[in-house]
C-alpha positions in Angstrom: -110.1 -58.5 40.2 -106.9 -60.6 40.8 -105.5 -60.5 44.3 -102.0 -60.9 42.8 -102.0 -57.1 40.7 -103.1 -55.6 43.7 -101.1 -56.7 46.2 -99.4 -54.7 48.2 -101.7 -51.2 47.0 -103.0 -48.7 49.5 -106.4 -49.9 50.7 -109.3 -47.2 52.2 -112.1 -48.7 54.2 -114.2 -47.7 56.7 -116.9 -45.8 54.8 -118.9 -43.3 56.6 -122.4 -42.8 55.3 -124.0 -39.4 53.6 -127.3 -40.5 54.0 -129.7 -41.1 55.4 -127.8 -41.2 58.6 -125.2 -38.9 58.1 -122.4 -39.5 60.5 -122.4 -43.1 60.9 -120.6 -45.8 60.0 -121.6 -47.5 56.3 -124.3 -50.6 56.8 -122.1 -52.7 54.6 -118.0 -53.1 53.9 -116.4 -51.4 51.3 -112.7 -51.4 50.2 -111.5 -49.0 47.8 -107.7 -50.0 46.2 -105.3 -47.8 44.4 -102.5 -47.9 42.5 -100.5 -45.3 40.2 -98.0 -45.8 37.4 -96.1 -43.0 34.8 -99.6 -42.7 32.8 -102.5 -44.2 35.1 -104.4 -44.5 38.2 -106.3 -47.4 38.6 -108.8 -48.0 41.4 -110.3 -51.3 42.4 -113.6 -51.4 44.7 -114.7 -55.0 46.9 -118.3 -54.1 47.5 -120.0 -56.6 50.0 -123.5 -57.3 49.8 -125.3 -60.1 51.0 -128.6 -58.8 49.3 -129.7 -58.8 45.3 -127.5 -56.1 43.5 -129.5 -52.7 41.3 -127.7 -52.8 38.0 -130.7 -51.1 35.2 -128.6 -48.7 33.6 -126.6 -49.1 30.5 -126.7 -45.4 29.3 -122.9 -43.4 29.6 -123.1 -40.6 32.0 -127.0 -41.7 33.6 -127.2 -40.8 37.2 -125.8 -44.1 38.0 -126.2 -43.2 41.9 -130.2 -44.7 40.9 -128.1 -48.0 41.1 -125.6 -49.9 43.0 -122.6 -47.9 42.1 -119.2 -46.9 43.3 -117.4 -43.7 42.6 -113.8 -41.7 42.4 -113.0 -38.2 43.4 -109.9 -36.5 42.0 -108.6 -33.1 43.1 -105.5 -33.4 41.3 -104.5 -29.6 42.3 -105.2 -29.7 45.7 -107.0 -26.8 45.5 -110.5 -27.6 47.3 -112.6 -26.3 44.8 -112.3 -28.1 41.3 -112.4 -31.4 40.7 -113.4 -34.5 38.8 -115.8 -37.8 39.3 -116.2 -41.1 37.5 -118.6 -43.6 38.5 -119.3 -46.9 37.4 -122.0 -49.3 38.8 -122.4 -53.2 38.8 -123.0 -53.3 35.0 -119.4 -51.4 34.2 -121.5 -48.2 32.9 -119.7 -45.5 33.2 -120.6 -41.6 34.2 -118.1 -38.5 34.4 -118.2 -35.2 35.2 -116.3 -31.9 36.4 -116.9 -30.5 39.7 -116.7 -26.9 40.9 -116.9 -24.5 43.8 -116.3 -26.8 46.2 -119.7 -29.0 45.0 -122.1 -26.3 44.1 -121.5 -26.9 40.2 -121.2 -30.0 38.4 -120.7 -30.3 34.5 -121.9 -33.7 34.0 -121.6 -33.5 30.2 -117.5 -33.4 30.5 -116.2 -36.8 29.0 -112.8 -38.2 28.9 -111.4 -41.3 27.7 -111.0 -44.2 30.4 -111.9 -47.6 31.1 -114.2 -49.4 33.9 -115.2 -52.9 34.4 -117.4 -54.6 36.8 -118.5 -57.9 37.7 -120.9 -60.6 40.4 -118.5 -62.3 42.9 -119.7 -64.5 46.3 -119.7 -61.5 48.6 -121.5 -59.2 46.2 -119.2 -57.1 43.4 -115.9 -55.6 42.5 -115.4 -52.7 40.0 -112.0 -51.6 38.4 -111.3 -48.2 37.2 -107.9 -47.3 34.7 -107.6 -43.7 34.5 -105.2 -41.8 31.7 -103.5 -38.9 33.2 -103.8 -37.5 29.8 -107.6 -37.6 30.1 -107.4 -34.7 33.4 -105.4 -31.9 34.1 -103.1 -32.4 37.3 -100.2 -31.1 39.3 -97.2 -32.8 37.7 -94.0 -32.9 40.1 -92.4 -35.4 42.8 -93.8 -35.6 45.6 -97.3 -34.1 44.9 -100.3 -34.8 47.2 -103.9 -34.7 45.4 -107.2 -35.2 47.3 -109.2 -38.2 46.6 -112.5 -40.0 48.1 -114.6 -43.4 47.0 -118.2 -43.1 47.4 -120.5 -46.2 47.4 -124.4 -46.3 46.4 -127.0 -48.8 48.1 -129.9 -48.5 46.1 -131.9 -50.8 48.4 -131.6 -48.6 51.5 -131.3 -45.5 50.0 -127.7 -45.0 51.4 -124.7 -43.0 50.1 -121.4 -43.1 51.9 -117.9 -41.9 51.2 -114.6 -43.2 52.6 -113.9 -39.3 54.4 -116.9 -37.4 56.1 -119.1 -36.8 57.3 -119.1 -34.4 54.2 -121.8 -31.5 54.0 -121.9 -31.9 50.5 -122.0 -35.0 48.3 -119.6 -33.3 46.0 -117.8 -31.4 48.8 -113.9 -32.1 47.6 -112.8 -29.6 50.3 -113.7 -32.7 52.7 -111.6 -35.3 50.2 -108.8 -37.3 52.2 -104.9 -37.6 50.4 -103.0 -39.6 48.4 -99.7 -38.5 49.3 -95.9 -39.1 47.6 -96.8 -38.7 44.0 -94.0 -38.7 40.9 -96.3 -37.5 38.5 -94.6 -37.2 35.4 -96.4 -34.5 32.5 -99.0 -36.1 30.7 -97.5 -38.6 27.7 -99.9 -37.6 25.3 -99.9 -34.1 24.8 -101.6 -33.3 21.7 -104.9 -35.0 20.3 -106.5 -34.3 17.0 -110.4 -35.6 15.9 -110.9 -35.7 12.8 -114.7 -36.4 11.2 -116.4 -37.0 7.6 -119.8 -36.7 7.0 -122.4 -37.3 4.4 -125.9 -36.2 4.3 -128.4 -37.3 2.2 -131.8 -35.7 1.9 -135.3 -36.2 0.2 -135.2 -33.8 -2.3 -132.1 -32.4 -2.2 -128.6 -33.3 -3.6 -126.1 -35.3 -1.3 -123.7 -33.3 0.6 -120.0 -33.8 2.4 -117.9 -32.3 4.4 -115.1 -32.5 7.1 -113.7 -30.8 9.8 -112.0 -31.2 13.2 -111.3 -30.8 16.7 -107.6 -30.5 18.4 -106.0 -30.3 21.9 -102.3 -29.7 22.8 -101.6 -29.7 26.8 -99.4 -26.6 27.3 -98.6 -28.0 30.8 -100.5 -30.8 32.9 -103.3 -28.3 34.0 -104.0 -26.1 31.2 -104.6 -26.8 27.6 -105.6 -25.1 23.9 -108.1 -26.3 22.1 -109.1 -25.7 18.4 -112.3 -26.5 15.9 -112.6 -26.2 12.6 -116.2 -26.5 10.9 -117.5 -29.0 13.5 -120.5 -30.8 12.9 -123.8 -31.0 15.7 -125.9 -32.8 13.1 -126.3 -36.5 15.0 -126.5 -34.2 18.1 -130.0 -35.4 19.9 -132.9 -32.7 19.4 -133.9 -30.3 22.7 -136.8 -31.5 23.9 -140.0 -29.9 23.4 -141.4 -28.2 26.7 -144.6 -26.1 28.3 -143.6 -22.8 29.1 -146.6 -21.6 31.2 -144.3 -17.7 31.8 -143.4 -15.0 29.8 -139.8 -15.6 29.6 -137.6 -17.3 27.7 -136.7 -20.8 28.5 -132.5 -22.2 29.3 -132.0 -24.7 26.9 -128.9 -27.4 27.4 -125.3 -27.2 26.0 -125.0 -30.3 23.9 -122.1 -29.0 21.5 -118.8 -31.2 22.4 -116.3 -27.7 21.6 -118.1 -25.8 24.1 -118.3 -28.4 26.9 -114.9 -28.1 28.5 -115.6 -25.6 30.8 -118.8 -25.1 30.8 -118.6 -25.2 34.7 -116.8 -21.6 34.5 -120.2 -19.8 32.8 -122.7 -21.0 35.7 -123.3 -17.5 37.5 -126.7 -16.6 38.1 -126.9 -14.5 35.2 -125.3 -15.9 32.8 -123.3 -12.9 30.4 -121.9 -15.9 28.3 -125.0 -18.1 26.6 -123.0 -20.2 24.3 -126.9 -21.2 22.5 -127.0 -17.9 21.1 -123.7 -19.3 18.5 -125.8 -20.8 15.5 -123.1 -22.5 13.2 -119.6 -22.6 14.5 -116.7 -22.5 10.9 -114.3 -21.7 13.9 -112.9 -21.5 17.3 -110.1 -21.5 19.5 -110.3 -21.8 23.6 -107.7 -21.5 25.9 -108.6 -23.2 29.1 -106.0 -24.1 32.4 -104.7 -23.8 36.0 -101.9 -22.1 37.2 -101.4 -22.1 40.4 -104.5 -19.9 42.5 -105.2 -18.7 38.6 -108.5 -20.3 36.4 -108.4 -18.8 32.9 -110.8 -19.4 29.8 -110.5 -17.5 26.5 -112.3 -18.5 23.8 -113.5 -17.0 20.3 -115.7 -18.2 18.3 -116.5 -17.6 14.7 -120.2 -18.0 13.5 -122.4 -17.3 10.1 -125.9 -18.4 10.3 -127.4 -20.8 7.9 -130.0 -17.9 6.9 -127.0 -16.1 5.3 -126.7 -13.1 7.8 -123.3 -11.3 8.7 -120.5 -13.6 10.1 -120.3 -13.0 14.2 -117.1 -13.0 16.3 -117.6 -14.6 19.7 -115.2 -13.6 22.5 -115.3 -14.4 26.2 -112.8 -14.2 28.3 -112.4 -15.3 32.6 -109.9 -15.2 35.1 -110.3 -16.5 38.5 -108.6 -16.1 41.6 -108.8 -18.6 44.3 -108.6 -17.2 47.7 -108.9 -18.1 51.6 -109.2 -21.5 52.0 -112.4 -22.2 49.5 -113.6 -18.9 48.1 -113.0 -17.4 44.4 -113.2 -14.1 42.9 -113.2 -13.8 39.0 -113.7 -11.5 36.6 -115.3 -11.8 33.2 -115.7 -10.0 29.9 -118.1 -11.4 27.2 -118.4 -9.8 23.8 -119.8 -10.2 20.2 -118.9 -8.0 17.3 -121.4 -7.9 14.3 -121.0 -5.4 11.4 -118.1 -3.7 13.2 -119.7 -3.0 16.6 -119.6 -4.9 20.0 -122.5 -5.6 22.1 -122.1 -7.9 25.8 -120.6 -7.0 29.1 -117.8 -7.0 31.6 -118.5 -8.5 35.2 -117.2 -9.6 38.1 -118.3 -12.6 40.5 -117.3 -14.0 43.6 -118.4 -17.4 45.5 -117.4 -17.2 49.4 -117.1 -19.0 52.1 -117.3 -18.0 55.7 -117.9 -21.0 57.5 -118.7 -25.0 56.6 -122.3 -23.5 56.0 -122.3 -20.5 55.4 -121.5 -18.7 52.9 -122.4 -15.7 49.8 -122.6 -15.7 46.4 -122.4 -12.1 44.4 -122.2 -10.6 40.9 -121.6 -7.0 39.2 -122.3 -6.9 35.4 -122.0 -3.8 33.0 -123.4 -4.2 29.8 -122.6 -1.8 27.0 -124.3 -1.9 23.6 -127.3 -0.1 21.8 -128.3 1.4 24.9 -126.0 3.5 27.6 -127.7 3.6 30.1 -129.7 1.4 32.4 -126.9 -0.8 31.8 -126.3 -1.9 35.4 -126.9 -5.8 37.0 -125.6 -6.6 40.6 -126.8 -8.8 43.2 -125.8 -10.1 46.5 -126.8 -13.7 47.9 -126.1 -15.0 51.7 -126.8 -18.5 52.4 -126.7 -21.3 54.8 -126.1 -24.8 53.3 -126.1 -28.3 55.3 -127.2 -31.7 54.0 -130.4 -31.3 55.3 -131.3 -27.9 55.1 -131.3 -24.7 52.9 -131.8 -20.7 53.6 -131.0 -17.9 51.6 -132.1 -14.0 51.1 -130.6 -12.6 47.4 -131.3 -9.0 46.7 -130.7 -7.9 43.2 -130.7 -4.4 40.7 -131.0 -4.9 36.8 -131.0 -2.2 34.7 -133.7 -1.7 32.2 -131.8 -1.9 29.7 -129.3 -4.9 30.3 -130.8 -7.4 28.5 -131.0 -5.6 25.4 -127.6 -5.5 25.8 -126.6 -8.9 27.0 -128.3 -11.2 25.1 -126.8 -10.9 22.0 -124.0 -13.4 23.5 -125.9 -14.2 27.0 -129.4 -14.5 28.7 -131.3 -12.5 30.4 -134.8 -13.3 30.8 -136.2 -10.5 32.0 -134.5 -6.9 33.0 -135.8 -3.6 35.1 -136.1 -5.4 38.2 -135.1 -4.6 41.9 -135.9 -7.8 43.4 -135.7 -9.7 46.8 -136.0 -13.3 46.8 -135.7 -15.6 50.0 -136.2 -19.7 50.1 -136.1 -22.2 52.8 -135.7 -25.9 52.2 -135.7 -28.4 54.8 -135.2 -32.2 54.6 -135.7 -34.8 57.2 -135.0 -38.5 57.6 -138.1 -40.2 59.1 -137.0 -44.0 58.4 -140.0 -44.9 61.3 -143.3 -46.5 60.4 -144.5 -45.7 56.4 -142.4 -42.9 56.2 -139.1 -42.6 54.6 -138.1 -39.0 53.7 -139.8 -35.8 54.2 -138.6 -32.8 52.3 -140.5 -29.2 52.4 -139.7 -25.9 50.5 -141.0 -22.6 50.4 -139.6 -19.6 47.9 -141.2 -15.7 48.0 -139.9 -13.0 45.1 -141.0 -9.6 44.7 -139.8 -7.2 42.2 -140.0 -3.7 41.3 -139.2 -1.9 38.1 -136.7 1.0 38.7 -139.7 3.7 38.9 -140.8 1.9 42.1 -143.9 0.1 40.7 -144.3 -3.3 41.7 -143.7 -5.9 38.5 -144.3 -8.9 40.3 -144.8 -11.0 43.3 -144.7 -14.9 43.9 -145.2 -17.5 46.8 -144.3 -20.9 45.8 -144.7 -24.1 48.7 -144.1 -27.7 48.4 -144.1 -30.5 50.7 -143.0 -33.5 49.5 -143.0 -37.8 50.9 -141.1 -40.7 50.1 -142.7 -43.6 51.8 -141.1 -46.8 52.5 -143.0 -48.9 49.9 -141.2 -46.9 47.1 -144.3 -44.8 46.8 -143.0 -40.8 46.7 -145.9 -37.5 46.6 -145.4 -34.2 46.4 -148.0 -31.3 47.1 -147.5 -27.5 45.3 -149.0 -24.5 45.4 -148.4 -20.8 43.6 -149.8 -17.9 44.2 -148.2 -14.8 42.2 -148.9 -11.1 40.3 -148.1 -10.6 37.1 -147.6 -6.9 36.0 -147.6 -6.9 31.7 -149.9 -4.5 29.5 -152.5 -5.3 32.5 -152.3 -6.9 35.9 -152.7 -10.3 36.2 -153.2 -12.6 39.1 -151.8 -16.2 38.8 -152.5 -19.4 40.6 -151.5 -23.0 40.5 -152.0 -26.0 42.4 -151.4 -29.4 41.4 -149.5 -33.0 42.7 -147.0 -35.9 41.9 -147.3 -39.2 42.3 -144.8 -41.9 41.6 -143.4 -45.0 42.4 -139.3 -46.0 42.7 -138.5 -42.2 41.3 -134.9 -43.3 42.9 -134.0 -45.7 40.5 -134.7 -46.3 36.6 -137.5 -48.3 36.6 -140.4 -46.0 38.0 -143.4 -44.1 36.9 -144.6 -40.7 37.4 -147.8 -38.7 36.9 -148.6 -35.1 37.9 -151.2 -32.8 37.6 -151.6 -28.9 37.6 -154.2 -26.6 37.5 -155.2 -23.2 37.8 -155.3 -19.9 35.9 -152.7 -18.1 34.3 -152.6 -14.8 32.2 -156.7 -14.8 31.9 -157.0 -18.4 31.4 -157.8 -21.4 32.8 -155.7 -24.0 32.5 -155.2 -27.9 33.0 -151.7 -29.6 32.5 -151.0 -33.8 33.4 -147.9 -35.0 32.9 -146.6 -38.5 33.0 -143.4 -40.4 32.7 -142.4 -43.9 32.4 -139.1 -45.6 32.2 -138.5 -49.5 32.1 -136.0 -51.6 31.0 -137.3 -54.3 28.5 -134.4 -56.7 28.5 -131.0 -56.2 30.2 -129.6 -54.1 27.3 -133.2 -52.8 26.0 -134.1 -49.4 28.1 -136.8 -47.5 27.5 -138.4 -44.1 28.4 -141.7 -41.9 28.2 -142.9 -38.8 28.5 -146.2 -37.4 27.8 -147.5 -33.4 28.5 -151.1 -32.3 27.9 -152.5 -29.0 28.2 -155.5 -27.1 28.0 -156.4 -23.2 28.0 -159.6 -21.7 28.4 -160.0 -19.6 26.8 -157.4 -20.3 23.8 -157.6 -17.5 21.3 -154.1 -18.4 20.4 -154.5 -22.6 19.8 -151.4 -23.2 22.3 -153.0 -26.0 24.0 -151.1 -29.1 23.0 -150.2 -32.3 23.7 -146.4 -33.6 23.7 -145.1 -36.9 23.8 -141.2 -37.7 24.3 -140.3 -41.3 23.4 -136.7 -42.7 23.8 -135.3 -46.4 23.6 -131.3 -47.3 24.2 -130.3 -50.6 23.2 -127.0 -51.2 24.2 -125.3 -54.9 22.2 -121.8 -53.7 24.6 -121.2 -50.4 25.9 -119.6 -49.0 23.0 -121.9 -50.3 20.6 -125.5 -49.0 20.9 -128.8 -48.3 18.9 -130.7 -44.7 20.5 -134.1 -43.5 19.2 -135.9 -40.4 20.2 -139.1 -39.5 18.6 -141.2 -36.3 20.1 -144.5 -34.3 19.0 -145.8 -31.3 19.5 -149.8 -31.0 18.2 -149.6 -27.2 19.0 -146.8 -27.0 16.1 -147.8 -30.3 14.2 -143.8 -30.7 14.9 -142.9 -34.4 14.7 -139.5 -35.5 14.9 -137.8 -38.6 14.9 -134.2 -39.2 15.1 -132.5 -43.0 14.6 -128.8 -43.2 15.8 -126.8 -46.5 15.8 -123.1 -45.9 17.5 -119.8 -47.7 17.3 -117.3 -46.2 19.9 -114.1 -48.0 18.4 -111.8 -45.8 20.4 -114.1 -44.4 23.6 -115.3 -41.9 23.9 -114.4 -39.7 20.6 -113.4 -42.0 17.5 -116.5 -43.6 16.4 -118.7 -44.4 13.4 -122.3 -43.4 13.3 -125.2 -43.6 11.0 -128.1 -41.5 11.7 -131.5 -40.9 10.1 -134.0 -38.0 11.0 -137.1 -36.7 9.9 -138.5 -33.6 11.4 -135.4 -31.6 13.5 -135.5 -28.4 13.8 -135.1 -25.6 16.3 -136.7 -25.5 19.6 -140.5 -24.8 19.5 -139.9 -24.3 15.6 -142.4 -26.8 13.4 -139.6 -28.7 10.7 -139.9 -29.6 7.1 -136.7 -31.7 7.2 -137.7 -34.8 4.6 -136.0 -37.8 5.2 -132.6 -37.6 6.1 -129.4 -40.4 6.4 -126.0 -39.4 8.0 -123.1 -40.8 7.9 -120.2 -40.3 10.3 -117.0 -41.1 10.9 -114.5 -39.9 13.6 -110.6 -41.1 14.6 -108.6 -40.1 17.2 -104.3 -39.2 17.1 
């Protein structure tokens, strides 16, 4: 960074550290710098370390925190709740991400256009960051204050510190400090359209094209309409394949770039709106913004499945109002209409806060659909919160009929519950002798079905160590009742063990044991991830289990294999390759990426073999893609 292009900017030092001893002053300096024009706001970082710097990752949007790494936090409405993050380490990777409820939520797959860099200098390394105003949305006015804070990673002593604290959460943006006297003009570039072509060539079948697109137009500087036209999730990375030892259905990630924006709104604790139950998207529309205390998300969706069923309509719809100084209220309507009738809910949700600690979350859903009655969810969920320490009590009511309802546009795993669930968590810096971190937890449930029957109880306890040689263990054990077409009495025990789990290059191995639903059961696990070269990463995975008895063959093994090689940051080779004996599913997916205008307009070639739906076995041939995307 040249001394000349900064001088004379606003400089914040004097970094107070999050952990591991919260409170104190930051081991080592840090400056953070920051200036603002009509269109930008740059930040500039002098990091001082006298000691070899952690730069492994290359990956956009890793947790770069495993590394040295310094960070921005924008709450451009001054509203203490919402907010955004961009981090970059020594390396000039880059991670991004929306924040929420003051720091509970964080929508790490929300990208943006903006440019880092980073580099070595003789007191240890300087980062710069140039952020678009166009890429956020932002009180625009004269005079506008927004809430900022830097935050700084030492990998080598574990510490995290922020310019403003002590903060009780990491993310905690009602803690943020000012940046005050703002002219903040309305973004420049209001509307952006992305464009794509694709071809697809398959073994055995004829080649095939098509387009489509993606829009935005900012209304104003904090809300925006967005539009999609037969969008295309074919270079889109596979889920992974995973054990599911319960009866329930398994949450599977949101990896669709139209539904991303946002994303952060639908994280209740029962989620009415499940955007993985939309199969193919032809269209959609999505109206999301800030006005004033006011959050508001509509969006529609248009769907027909590649079986050939009936075209679905998707709508969901959420306003929030922010009140007292960091609590929200919102309500919520989620609907799909197929064949002429409407099936989902309409709810309500609020997030409180009483105090810096505590606080209660709560939620009243009413489902409508094939059934009318039964159609009831609520629960209500005091908690305490500090950095090192976790308590809460949730009692909850769900119908016996509300998933049937629900889940043909949300998910609900399981329904005709009255349940009371109650966890501790407590974490403590040792930092004396071997010991580094000591972290224990312990979680009871029970639940009845609305007769009064018991359905289900469960005891989980875990204490885990981090040791000061890098060496981390953890000790679990389960005890819980199962109430199906029979009673059933469940137990697990098992351990990890790993070494440098807090930064890229580690292993892991685990092992658990017990019985579960009338069998006996062994599962290992294992995980690896080491970077070959400085550009070359590579990672892991391996799951084997074995039932006894095993009428139904679902013992399996599955092994997850990725490698990144990055030639810049915008220019990258990914492979992922993943089996699944108890399916004879094997997939392999090849993806080489030019990012010619970050992060949207690129040009990608893709071959697969073997994709297919989650826990589905695949007789996708060979397959070549070939993508192209701009950016106006």
């Amino acid at each position: 960074m040249g001394e000349d292009e900064w001088k004379g900017a606003a400089i914040a030092t004097g970094f107070i550290q999050y952990e591991p001893r919260r409170g104190e002053p930051s081991g080592v300096r840090t400056e953070a710098i920051v200036l603002f024009d009509a269109g930008h706001l740059y930040v500039a970082f002098r990091v001082w370390d006298g000691e070899p710097i952690t730069a492994q990752l290359t990956q956009r949007d890793a947790d770069l925190f495993t590394d040295d790494a310094v960070a921005v936090v924008l709450d451009t409405t001054l509203d203490k709740r919402s907010g955004y993050y961009f981090i970059t380490n020594a390396l000039g990777t880059q991670a991004d991400g929306r924040i929420a409820e003051d720091g509970r939520t964080l929508d790490s797959n929300w990208d943006a256009p903006w440019q880092s860099a980073a580099r070595r200098t003789d007191y240890g390394w300087s980062a710069e960051f140039s952020l678009p105003l166009s890429s956020i949305k932002y009180a625009a006015g004269k005079s506008q204050t927004w809430g900022i804070n830097f935050g700084r990673s030492r990998r080598r002593t574990l510490e995290r510190s922020f310019w403003t604290g002590p903060l009780d959460s990491q993310w905690r943006v009602s803690q943020a400090g000012r940046i005050v006297e703002l002219d903040v003009p309305p973004p420049l570039d209001r509307i952006q359209v992305v464009p794509y072509g694709l071809t697809r060539m398959q073994e055995k079948m004829a080649p095939h094209w098509e387009g489509g697109m993606d829009a935005r137009y900012a209304l104003t500087p904090t809300t925006a309409v967005y539009a999609t036209l037969l969008p295309d999730f074919a270079t889109i990375e596979a889920d992974q394949e995973q054990i599911n030892l319960t009866r329930f259905e398994l949450t599977l990630p949101e990896k669709r770039q139209f539904f991303l924006e946002g994303q952060e709104q639908f994280n209740q604790r029962f989620r009415t709106f499940y955007s993985r139950r939309i199969e193919e998207i032809t269209a959609g529309s999505k109206l999301l913004g800030k006005q004033g205390p006011w959050t508001m998300v509509l969006l529609s969706a248009e769907s027909k499945p590649d079986s050939g069923g009936e075209r679905a309509n998707y709508t969901v719809a959420r306003a929030q109002r922010d009140v007292s100084a960091r609590s929200n209220v919102a309500i919520m309507g989620a609907n799909r209409r197929l064949e002429g009738k409407d099936q989902g809910s309409v709810s309500t949700d609020a997030n409180l806060f009483f105090t810096r600690t505590f606080g209660m979350t709560a939620q009243a859903v009413k489902s409508y659909g094939p059934f009318g009655h039964g159609t009831w969810l609520y629960f209500l969920r005091p908690a305490y919160d500090s950095p090192t320490g976790h308590f809460h009590v949730r009692y909850g009511h769900i119908g016996d009929h509300v998933a049937a309802n629900v889940n043909a546009i949300g998910q609900i795993v399981d329904d005709d519950r009255r349940e009371i669930d109650s966890k501790i968590t407590k974490i403590r810096w040792i930092r004396r002798g071997a010991f580094e971190q000591a972290t224990y937890d312990s979680n009871y449930n029970i639940y009845w079905g609305q007769t009064g029957l018991v359905r289900s109880w469960k005891v989980d306890e875990s204490f885990a160590t981090e040791f000061r040689n890098r060496i981390s263990t953890t000790l679990l054990w389960t005890e819980e009742f199962k109430r199906f077409e029979k009673n059933f009495r469940n137990r697990q025990g098992g351990f990890d063990l790993g070494y440098n789990t807090r930064e890229y290059q580690s292993v892991k191995t685990g092992l658990r044991f017990g019985r579960n639903f009338d069998a006996d059961f062994v599962l290992w696990t294992g995980a690896a991830r080491y970077k070959l070269t400085r550009k070359l990463s590579t990672e892991y995975s391996l799951q084997r289990l074995k039932l006894d008895p095993d009428p139904r063959r679902e013992s399996t093994w599955i092994h997850v294999l990725r490698a990144d090689q990055f030639f810049t940051k915008d220019l990258f080779l990914r492979v992922f390759f993943q089996t699944n004996s108890a399916i004879e599913r094997n997939n392999i997916q090849a993806l080489f990426v030019y990012r010619y205008l970050p992060p949207f307009g690129t040009i990608q070639v893709a071959y697969q073999r073997g994709t297919a739906a989650f826990g589905q076995r695949s007789t996708q041939g060979n397959t070549l893609f070939l993508k192209a995307t701009t950016v106006f």
